[in-house]
C-alpha positions, 0 to 999 in steps of 0.5 A, a space after each residue: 312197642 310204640 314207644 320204641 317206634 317213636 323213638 327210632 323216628 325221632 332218632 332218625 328225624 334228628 339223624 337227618 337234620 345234623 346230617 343236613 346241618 353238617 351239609 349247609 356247614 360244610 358248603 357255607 364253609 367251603 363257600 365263605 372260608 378261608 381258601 374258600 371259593 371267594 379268596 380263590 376268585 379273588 386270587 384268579 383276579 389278582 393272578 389276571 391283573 399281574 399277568 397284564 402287568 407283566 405283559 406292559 413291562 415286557 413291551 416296554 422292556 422290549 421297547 427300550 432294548 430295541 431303542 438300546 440297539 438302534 442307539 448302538 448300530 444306528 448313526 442317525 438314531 444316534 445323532 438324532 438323541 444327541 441332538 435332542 439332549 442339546 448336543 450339536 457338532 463341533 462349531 455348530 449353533 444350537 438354538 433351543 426354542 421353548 416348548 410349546 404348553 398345551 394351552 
């Protein structure tokens, strides 16, 4: 009689010792593995770092389209990026000083 109460406790010993080693496996595997909780920090700060570039080539997209309009309607703009590409009217003398270095 003895004999089988020491061995449903050792049964049940062992029982809870792989139920708590399945638990740690689970949690480290879930914590470490793939799709894990690192990758899915890893992915949200990728995912963070895309998003910022996206907003950059949005302001400069943005940027350069109003630039494209202003060249389209505006004759001042206009005038004033020819003059800057060397352009000058017919008969005028353009003179180009070098630029200055930031020395």
């Amino acid at each position: 009689m003895a004999y089988a109460k020491s061995r449903i406790t050792y049964i049940k010993e062992l029982y809870y010792i792989l139920c708590i080693v399945a638990v740690l496996v689970i949690l480290l595997f879930s914590l470490f593995g793939p799709q894990g909780y690192r990758d899915l920090r890893e992915s949200r700060i990728e995912l963070q770092e895309q998003r910022m570039r996206v907003e950059r080539l949005e302001r400069s997209n943005h940027e350069r389209i109003e630039r494209i309009n202003a060249l389209k309607t505006d004759r001042e703009t206009l005038e004033r990026y020819a003059r800057e590409k060397g352009y000058g009217r017919e008969g005028e003398i353009i003179q180009q000083l070098p630029r200055e270095s930031d020395e």
